[in-house]
C-alpha positions in Angstrom: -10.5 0.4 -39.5 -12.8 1.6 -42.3 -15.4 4.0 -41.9 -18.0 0.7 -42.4 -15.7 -1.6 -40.5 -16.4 -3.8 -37.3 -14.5 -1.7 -34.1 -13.2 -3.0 -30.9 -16.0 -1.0 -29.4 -18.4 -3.0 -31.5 -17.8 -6.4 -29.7 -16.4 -5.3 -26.4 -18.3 -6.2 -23.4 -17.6 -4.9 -20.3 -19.0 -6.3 -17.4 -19.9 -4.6 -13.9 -18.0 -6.7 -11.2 -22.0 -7.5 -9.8 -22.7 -8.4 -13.1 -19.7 -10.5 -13.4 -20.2 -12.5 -9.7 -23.3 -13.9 -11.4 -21.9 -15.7 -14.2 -20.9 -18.9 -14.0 -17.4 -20.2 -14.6 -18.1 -21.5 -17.6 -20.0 -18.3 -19.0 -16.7 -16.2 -17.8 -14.4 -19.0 -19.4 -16.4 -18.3 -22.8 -16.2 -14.3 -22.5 -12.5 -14.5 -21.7 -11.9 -16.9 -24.8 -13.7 -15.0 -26.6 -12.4 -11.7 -26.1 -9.1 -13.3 -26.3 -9.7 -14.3 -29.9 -11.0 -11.2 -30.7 -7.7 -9.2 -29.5 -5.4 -11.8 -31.4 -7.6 -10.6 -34.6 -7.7 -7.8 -35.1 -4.0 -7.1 -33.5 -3.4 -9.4 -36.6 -4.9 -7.2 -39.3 -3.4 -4.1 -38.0 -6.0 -2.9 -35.9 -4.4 0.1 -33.3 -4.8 -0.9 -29.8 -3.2 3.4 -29.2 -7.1 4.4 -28.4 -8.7 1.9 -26.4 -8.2 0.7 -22.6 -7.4 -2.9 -23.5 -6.0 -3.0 -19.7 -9.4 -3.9 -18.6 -9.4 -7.2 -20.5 -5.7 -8.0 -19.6 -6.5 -7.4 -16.2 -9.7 -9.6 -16.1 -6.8 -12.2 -17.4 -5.1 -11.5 -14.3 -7.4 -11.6 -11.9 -9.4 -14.8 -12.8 -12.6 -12.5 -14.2 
């Protein structure tokens, strides 16, 4: 990305699993789609995915969160 660009790091939120127990299914539903949209765009302009723990997100996938 470019020096001014939006990062991953910019719009990542990572959760605590206490903080995650509190939301709602919905609320986790939206984060997850969310996220998910996020991944697809910017793995579709190039973006490097080499720096960042995207396993977090992949396993949230996984495990319902």
């Amino acid at each position: 990305m470019t020096e001014n660009g939006m990062t991953y790091d910019d719009v990542h939120v990572n959760f605590t699993g206490e903080e995650w127990a509190l939301l709602d299914p919905s609320q986790k539903k939206l984060y997850k789609d969310v996220m998910l949209e996020t991944y697809r765009n910017l793995t579709a302009i190039g973006y490097s995915w080499e720096d960042h723990n995207i396993e977090h997100f992949q396993g949230s996938r996984r495990h319902g969160r």
